[in-house]
PyMOL Python script that loads the backbone (N, CA, C, O; Angstrom):
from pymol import cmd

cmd.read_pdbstr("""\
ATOM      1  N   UNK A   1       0.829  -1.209   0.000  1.00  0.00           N
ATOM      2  CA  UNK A   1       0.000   0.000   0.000  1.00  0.00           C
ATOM      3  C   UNK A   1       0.867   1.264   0.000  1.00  0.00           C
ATOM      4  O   UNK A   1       2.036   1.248   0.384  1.00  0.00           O
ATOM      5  N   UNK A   2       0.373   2.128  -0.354  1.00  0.00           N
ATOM      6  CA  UNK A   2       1.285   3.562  -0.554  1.00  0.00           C
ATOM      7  C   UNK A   2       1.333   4.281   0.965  1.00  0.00           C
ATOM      8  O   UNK A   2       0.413   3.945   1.711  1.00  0.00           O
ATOM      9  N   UNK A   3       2.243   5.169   1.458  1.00  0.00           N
ATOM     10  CA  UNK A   3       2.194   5.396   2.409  1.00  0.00           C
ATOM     11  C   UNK A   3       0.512   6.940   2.497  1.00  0.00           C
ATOM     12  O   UNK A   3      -0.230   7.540   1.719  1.00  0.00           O
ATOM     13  N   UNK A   4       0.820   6.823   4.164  1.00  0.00           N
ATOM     14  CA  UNK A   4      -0.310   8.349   4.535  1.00  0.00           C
ATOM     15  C   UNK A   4       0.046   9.339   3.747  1.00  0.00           C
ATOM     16  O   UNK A   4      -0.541   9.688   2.722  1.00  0.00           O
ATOM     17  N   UNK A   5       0.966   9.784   4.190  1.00  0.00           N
ATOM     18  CA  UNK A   5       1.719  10.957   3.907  1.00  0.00           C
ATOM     19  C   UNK A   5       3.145  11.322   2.947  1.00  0.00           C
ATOM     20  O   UNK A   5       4.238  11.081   3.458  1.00  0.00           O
ATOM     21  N   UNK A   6       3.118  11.586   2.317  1.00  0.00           N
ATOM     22  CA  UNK A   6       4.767  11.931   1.872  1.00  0.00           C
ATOM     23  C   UNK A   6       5.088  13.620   2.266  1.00  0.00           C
ATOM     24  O   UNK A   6       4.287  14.543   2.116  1.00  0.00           O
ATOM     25  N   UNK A   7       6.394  13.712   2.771  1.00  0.00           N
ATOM     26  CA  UNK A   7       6.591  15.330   2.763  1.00  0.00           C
ATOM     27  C   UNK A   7       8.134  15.208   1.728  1.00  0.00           C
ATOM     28  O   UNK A   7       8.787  14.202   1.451  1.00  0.00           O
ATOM     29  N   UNK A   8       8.336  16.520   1.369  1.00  0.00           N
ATOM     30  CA  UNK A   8       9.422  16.523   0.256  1.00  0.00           C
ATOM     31  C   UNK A   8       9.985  17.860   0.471  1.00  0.00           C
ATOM     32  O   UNK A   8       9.281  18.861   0.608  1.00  0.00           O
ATOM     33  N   UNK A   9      10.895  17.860   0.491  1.00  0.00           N
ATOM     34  CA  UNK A   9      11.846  19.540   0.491  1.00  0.00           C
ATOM     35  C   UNK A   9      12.619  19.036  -0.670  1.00  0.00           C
ATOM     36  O   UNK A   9      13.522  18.206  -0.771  1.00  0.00           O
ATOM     37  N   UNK A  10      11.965  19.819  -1.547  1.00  0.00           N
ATOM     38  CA  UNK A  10      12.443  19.581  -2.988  1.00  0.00           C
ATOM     39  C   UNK A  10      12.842  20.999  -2.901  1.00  0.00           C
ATOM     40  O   UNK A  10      12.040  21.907  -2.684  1.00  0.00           O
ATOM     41  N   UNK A  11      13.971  21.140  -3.058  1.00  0.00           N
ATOM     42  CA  UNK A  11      15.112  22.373  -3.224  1.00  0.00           C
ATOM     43  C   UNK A  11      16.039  22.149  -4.631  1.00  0.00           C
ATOM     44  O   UNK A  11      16.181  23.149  -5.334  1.00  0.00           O
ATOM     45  N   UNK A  12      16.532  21.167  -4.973  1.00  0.00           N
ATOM     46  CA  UNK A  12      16.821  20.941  -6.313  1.00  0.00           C
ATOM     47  C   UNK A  12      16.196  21.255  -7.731  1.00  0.00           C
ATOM     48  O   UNK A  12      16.750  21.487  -8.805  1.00  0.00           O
ATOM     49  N   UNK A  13      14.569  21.172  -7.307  1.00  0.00           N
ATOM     50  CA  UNK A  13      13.220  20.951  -8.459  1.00  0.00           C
ATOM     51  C   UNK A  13      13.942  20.354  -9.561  1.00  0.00           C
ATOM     52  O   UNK A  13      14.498  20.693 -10.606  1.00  0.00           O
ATOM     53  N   UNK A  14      13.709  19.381  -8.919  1.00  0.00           N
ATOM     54  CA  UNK A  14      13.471  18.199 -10.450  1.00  0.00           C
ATOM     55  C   UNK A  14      12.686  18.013 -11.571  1.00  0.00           C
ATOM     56  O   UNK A  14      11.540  18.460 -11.506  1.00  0.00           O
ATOM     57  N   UNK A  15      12.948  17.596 -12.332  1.00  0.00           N
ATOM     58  CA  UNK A  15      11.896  17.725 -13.471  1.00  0.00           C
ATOM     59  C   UNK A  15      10.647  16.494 -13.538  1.00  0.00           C
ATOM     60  O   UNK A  15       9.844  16.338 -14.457  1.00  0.00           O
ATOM     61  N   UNK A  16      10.738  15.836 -12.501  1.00  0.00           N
ATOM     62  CA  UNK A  16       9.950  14.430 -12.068  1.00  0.00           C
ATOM     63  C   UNK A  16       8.419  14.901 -12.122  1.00  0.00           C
ATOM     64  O   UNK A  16       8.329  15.917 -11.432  1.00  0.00           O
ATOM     65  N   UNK A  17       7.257  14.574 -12.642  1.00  0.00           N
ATOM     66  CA  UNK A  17       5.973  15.243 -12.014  1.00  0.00           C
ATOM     67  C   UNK A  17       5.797  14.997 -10.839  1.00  0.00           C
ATOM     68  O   UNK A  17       4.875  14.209 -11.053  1.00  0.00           O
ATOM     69  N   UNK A  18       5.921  14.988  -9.365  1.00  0.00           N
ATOM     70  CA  UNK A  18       5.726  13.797  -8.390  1.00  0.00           C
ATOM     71  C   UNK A  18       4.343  14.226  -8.314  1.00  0.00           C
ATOM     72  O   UNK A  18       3.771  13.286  -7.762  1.00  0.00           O
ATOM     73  N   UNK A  19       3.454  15.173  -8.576  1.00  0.00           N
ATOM     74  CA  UNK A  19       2.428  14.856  -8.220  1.00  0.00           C
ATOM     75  C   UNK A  19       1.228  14.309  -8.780  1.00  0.00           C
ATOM     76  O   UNK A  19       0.076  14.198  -8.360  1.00  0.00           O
ATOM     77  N   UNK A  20       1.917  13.941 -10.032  1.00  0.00           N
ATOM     78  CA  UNK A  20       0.953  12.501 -10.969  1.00  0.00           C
ATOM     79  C   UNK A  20       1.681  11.311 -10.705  1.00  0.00           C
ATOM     80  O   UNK A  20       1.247  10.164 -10.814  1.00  0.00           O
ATOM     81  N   UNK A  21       2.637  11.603 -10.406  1.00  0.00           N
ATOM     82  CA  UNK A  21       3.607  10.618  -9.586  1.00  0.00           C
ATOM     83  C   UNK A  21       3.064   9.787  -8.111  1.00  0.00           C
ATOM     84  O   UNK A  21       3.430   8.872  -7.374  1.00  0.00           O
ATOM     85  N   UNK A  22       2.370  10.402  -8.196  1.00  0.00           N
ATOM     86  CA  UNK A  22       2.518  10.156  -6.150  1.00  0.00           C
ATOM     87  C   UNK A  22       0.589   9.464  -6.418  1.00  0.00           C
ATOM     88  O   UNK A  22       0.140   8.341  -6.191  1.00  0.00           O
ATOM     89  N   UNK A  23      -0.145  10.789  -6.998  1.00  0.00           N
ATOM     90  CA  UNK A  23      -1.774  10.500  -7.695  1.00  0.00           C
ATOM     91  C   UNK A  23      -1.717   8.979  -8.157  1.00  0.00           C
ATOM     92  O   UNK A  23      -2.575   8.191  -7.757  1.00  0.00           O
ATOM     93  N   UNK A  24      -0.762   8.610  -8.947  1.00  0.00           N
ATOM     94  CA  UNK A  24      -1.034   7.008  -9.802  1.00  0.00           C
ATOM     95  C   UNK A  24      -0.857   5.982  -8.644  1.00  0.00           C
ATOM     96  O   UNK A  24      -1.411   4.883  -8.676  1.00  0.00           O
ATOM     97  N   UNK A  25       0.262   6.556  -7.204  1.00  0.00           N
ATOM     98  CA  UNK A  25       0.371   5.330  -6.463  1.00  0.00           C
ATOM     99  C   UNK A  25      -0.526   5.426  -5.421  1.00  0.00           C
ATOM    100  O   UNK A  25      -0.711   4.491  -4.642  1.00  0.00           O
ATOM    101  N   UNK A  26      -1.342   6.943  -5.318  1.00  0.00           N
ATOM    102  CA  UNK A  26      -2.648   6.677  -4.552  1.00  0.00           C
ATOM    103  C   UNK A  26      -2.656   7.136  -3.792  1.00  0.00           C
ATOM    104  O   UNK A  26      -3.730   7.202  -3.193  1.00  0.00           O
ATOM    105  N   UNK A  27      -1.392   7.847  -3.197  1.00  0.00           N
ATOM    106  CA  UNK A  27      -0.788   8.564  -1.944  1.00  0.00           C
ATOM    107  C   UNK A  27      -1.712   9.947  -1.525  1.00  0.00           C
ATOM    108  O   UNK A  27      -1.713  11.014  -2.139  1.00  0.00           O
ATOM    109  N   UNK A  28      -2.410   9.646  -0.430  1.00  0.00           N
ATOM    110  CA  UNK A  28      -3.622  10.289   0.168  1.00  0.00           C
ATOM    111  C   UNK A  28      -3.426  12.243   0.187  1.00  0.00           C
ATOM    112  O   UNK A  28      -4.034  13.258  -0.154  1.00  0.00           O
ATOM    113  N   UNK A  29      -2.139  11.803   0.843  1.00  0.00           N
ATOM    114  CA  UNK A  29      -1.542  13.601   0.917  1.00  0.00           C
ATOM    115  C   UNK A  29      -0.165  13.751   1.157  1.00  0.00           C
ATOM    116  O   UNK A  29       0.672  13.186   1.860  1.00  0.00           O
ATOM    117  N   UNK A  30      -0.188  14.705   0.342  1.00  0.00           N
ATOM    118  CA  UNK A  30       1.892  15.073  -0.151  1.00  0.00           C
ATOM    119  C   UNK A  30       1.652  16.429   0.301  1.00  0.00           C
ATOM    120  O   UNK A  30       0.594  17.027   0.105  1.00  0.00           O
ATOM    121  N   UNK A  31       3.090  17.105   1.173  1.00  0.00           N
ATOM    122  CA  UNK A  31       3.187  17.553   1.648  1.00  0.00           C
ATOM    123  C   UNK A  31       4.653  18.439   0.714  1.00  0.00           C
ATOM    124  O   UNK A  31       5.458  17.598   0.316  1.00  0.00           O
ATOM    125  N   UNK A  32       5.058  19.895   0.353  1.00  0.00           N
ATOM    126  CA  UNK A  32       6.033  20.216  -0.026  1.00  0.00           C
ATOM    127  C   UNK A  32       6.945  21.384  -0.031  1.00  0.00           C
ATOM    128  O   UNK A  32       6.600  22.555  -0.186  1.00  0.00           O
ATOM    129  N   UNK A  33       7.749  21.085   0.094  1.00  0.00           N
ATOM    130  CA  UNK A  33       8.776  22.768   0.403  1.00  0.00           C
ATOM    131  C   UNK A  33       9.232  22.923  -0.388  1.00  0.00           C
ATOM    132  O   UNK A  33       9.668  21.910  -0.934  1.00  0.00           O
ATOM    133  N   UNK A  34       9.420  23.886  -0.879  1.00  0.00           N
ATOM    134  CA  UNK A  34      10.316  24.459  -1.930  1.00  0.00           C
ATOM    135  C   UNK A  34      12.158  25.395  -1.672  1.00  0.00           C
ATOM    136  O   UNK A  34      13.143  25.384  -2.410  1.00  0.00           O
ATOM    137  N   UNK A  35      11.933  26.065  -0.360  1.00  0.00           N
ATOM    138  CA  UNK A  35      12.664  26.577   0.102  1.00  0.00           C
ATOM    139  C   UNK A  35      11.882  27.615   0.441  1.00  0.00           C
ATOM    140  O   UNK A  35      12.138  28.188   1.501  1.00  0.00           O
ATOM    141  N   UNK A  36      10.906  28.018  -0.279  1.00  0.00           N
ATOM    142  CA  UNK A  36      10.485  29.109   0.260  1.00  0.00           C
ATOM    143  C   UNK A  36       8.715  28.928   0.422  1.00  0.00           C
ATOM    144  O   UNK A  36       8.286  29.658   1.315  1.00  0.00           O
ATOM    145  N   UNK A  37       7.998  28.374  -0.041  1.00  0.00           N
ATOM    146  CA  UNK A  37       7.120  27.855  -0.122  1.00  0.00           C
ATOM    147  C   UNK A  37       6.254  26.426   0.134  1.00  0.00           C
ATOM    148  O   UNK A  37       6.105  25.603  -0.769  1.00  0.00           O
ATOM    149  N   UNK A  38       5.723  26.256   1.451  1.00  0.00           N
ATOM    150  CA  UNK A  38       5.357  24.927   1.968  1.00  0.00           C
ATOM    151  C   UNK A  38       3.630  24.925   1.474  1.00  0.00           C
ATOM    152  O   UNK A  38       2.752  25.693   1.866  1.00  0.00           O
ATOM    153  N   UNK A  39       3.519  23.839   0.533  1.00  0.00           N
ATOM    154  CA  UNK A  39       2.307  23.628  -0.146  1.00  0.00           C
ATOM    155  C   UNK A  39       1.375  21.751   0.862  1.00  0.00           C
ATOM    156  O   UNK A  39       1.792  20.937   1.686  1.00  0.00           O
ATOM    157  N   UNK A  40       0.031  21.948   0.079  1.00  0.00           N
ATOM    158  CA  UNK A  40      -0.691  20.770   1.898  1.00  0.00           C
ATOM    159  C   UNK A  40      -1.154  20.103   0.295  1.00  0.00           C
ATOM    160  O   UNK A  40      -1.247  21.119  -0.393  1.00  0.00           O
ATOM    161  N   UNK A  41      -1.439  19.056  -0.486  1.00  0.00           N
ATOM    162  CA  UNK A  41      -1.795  18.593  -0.945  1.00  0.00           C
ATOM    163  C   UNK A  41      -2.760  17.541  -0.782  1.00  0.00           C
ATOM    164  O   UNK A  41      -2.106  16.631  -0.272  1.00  0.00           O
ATOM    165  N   UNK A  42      -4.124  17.089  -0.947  1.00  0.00           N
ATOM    166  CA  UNK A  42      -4.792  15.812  -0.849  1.00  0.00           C
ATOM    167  C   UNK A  42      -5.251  15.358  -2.074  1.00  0.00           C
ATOM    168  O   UNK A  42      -5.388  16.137  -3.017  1.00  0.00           O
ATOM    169  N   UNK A  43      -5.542  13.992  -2.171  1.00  0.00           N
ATOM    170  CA  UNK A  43      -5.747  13.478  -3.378  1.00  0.00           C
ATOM    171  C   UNK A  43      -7.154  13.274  -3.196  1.00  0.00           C
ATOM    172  O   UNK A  43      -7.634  12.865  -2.139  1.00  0.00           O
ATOM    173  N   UNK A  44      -8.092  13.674  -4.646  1.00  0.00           N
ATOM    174  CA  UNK A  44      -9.175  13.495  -4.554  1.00  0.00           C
ATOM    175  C   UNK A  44      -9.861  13.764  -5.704  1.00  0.00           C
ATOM    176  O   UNK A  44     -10.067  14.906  -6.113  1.00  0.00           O
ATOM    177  N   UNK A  45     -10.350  12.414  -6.433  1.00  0.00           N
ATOM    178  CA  UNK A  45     -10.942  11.722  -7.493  1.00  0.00           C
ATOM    179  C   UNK A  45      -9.147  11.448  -8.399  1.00  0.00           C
ATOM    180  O   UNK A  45      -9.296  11.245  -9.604  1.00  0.00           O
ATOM    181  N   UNK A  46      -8.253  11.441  -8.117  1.00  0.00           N
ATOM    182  CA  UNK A  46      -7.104  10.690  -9.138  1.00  0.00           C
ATOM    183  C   UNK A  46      -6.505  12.312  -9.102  1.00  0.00           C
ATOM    184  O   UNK A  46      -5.607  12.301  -9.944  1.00  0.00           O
ATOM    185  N   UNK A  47      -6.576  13.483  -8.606  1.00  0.00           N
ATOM    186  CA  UNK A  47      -5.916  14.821  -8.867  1.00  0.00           C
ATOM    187  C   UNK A  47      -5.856  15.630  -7.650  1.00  0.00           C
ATOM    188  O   UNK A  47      -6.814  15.898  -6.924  1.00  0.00           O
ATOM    189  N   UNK A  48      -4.441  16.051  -7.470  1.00  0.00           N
ATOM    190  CA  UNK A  48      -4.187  16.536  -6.040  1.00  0.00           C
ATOM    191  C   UNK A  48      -4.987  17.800  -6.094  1.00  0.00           C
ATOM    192  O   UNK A  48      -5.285  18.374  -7.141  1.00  0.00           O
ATOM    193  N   UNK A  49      -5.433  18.341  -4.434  1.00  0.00           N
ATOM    194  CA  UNK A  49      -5.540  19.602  -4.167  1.00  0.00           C
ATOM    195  C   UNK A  49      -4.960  20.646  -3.519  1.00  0.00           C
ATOM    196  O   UNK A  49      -5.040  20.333  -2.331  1.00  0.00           O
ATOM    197  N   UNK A  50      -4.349  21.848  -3.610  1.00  0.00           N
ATOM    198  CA  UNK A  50      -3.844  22.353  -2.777  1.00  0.00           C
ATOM    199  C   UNK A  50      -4.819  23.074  -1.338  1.00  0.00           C
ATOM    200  O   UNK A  50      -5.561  24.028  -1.569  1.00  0.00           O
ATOM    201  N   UNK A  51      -4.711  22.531   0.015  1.00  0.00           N
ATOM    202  CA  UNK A  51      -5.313  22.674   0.895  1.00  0.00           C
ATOM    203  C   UNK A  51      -4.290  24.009   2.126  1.00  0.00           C
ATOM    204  O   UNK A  51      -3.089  24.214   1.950  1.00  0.00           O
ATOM    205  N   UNK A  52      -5.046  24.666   3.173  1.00  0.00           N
ATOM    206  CA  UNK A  52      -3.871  25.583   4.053  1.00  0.00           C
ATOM    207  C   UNK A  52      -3.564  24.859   5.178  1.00  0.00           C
ATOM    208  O   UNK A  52      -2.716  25.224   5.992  1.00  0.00           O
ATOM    209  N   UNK A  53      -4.406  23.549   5.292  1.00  0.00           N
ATOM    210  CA  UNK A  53      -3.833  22.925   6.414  1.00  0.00           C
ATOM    211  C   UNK A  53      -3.987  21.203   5.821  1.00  0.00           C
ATOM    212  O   UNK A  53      -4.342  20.787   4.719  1.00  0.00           O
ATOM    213  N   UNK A  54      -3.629  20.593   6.854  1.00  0.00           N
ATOM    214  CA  UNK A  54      -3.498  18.938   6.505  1.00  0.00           C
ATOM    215  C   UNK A  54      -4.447  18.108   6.971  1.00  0.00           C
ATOM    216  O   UNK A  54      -4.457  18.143   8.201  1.00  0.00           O
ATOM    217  N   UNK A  55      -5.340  17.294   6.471  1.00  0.00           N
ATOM    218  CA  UNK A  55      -6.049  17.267   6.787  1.00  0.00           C
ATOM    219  C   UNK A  55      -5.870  15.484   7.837  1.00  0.00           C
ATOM    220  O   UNK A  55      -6.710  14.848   8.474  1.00  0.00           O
ATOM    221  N   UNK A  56      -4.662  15.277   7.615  1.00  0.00           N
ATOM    222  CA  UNK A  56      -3.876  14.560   8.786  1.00  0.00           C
ATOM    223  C   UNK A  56      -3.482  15.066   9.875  1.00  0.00           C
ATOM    224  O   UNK A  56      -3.597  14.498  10.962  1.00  0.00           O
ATOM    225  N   UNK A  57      -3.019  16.091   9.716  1.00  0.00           N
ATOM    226  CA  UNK A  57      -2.675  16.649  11.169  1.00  0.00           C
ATOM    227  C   UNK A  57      -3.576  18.647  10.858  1.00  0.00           C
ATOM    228  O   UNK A  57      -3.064  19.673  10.409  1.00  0.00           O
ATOM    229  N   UNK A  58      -4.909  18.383  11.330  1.00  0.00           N
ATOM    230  CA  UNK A  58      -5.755  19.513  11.073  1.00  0.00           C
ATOM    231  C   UNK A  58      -4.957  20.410  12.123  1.00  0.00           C
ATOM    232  O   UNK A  58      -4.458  21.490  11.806  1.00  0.00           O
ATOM    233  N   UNK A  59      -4.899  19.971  13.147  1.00  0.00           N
ATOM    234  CA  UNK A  59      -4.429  21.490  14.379  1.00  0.00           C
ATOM    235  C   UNK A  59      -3.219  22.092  14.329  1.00  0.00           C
ATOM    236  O   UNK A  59      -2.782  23.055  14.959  1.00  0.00           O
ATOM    237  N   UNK A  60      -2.658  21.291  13.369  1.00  0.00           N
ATOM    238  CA  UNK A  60      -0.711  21.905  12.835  1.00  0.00           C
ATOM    239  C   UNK A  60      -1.057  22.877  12.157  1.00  0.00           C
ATOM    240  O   UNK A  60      -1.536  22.602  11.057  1.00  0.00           O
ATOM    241  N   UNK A  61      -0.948  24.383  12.550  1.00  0.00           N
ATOM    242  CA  UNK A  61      -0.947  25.461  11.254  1.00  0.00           C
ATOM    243  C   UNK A  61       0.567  24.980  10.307  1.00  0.00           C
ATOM    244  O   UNK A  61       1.369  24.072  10.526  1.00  0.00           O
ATOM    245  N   UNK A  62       0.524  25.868   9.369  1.00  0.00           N
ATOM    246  CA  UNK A  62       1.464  25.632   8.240  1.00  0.00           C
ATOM    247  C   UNK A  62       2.371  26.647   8.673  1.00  0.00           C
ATOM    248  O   UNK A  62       3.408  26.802   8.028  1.00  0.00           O
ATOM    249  N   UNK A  63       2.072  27.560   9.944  1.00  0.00           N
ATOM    250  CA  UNK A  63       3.133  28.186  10.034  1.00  0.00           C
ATOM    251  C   UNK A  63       3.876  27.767  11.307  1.00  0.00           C
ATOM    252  O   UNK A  63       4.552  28.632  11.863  1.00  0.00           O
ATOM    253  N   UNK A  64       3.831  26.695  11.761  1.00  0.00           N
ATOM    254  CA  UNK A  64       4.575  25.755  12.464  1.00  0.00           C
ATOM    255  C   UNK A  64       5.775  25.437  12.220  1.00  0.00           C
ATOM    256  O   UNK A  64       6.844  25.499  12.828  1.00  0.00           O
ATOM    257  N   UNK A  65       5.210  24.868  10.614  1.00  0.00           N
ATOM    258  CA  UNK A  65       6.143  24.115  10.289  1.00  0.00           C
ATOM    259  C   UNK A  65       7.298  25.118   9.147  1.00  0.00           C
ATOM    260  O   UNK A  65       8.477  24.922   8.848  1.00  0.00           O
ATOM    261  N   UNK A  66       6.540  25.963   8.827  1.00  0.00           N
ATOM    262  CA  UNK A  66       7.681  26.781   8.470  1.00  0.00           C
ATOM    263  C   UNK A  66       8.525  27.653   9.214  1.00  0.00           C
ATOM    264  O   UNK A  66       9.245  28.373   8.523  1.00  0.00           O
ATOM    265  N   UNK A  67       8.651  27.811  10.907  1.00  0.00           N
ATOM    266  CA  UNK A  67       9.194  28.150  12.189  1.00  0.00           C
ATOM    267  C   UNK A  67       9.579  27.189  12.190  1.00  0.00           C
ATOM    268  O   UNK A  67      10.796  27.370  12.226  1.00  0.00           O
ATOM    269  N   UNK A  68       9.345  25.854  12.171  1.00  0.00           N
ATOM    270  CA  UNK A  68      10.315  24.385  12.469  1.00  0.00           C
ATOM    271  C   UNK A  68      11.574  24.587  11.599  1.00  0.00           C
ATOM    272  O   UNK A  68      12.712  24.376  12.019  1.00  0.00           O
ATOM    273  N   UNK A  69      11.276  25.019  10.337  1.00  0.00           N
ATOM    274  CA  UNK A  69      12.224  24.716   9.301  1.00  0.00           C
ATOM    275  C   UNK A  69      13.314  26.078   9.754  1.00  0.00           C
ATOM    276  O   UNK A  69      14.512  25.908   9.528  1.00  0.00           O
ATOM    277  N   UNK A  70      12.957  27.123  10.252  1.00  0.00           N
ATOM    278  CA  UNK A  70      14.052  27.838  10.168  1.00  0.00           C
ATOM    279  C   UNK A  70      14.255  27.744  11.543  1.00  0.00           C
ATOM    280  O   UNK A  70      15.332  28.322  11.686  1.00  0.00           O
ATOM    281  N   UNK A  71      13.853  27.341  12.739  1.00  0.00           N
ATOM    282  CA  UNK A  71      14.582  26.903  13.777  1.00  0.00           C
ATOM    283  C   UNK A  71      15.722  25.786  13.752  1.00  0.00           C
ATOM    284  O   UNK A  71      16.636  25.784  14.577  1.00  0.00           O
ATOM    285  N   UNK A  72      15.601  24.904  12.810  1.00  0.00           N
ATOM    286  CA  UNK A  72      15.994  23.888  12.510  1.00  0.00           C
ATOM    287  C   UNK A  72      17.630  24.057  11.862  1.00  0.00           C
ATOM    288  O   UNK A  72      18.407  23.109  11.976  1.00  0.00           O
ATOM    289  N   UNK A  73      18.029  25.254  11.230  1.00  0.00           N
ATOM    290  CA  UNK A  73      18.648  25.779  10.851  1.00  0.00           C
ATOM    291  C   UNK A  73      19.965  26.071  11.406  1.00  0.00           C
ATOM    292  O   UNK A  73      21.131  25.952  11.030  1.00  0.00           O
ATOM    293  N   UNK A  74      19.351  26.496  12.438  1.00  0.00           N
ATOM    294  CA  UNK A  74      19.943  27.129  13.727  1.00  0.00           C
ATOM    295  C   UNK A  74      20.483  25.884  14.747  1.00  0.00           C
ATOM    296  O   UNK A  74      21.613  25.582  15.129  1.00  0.00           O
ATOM    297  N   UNK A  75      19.022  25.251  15.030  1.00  0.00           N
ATOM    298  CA  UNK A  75      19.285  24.588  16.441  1.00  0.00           C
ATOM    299  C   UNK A  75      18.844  23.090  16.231  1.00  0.00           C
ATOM    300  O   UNK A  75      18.235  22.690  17.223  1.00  0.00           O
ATOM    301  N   UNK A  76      18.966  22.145  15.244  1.00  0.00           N
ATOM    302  CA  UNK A  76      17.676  21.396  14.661  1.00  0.00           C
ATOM    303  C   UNK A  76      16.900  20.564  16.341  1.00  0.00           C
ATOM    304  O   UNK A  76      15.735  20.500  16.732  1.00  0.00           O
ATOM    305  N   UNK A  77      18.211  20.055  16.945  1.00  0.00           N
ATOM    306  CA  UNK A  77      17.520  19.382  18.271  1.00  0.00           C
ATOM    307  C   UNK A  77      16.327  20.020  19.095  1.00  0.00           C
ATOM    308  O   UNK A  77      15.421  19.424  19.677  1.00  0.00           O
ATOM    309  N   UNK A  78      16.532  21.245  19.007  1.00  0.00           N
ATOM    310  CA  UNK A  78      16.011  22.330  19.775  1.00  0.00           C
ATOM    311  C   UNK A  78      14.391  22.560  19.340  1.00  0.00           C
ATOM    312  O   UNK A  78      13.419  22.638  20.092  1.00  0.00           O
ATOM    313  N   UNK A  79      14.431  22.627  18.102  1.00  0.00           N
ATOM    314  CA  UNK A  79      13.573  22.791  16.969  1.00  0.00           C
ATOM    315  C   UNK A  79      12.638  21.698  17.587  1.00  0.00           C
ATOM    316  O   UNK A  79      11.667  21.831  18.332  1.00  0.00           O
ATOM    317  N   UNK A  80      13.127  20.753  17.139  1.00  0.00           N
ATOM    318  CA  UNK A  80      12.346  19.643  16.944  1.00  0.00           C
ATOM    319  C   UNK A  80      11.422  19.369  18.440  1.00  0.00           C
ATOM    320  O   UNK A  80      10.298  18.911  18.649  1.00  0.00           O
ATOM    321  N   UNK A  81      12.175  19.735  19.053  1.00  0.00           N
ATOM    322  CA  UNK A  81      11.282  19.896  21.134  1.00  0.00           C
ATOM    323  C   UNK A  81      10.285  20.883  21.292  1.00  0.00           C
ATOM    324  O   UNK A  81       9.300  20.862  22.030  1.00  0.00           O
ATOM    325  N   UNK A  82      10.776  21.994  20.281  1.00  0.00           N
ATOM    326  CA  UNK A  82       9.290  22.853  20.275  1.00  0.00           C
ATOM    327  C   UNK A  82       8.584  22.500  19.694  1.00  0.00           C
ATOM    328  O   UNK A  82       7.505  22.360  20.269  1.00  0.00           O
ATOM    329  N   UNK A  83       8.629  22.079  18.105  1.00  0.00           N
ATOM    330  CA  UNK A  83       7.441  21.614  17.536  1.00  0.00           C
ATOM    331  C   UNK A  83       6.707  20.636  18.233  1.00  0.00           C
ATOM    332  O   UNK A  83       5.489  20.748  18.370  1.00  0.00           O
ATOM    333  N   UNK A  84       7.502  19.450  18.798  1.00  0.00           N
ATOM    334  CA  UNK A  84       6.668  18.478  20.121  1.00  0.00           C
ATOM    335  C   UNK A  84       6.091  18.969  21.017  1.00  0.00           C
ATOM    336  O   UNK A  84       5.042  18.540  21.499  1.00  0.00           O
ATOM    337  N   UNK A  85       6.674  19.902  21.352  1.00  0.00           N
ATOM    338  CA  UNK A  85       5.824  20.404  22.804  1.00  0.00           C
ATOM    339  C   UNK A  85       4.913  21.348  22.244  1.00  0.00           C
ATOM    340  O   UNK A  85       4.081  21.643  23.102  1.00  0.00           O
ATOM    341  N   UNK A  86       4.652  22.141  20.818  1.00  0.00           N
ATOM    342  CA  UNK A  86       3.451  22.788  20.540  1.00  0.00           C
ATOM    343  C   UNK A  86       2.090  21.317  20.345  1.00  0.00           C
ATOM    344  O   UNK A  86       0.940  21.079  20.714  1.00  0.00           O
ATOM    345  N   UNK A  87       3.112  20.720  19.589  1.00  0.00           N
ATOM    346  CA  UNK A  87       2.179  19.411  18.792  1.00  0.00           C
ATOM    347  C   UNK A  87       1.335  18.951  20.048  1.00  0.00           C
ATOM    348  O   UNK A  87       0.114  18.812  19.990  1.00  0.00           O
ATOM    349  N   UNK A  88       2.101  18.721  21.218  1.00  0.00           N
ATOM    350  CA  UNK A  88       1.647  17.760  22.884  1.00  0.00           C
ATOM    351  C   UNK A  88       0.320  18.462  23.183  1.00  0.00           C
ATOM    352  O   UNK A  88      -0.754  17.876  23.322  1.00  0.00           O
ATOM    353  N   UNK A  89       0.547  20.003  23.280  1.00  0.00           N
ATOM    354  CA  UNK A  89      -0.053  21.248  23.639  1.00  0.00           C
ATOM    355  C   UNK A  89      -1.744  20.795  23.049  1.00  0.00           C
ATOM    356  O   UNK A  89      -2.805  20.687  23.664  1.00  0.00           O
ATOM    357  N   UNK A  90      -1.439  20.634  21.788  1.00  0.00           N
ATOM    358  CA  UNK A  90      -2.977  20.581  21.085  1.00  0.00           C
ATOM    359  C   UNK A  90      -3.425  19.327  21.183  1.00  0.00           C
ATOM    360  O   UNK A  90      -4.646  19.284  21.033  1.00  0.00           O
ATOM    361  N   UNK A  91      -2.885  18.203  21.390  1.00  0.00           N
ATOM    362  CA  UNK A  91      -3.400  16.875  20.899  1.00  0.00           C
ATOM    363  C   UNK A  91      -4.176  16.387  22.445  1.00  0.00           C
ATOM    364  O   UNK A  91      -4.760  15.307  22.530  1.00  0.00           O
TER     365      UNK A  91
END
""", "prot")
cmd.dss("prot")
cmd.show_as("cartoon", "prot")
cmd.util.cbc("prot")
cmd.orient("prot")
């Protein structure tokens, strides 16, 4: 079976479609960074959508995770304890 989720920090941009790529293997929701741009994708009828939140993890704003990414930068261990302890906070 295809996985839940895929996330991708595609910083290279490849010339790959992944998201007819990812649509043919069925993959529910793709997740993606660009470097500067974090996009929420779900699949629905065979063609992704772009969504502002996930509908896997609904209470994660998207600007979480783009504070994760540039904490991460800096401190990644550090990073990663806040995003847990926001994530703990809501769940």
């Amino acid at each position: 079976p295809p996985p839940d989720l895929v996330v991708e920090i595609d910083i290279t941009h490849t010339d790959i479609q992944k998201l007819e790529l990812y649509a043919a293997l069925g993959v529910p929701e793709f997740w993606r960074y660009d470097g500067q741009i974090w996009r929420i994708y779900t699949l629905e009828n065979g063609t992704y959508r772009e969504l502002e939140n996930s509908p896997t993890f609904p209470n994660v704003p998207k600007l979480w995770l783009y504070e994760f990414l540039v904490a991460a930068r800096e401190d990644e261990l550090a990073a990663m304890r806040e995003l847990q302890r926001r994530v703990r906070a809501i769940v």
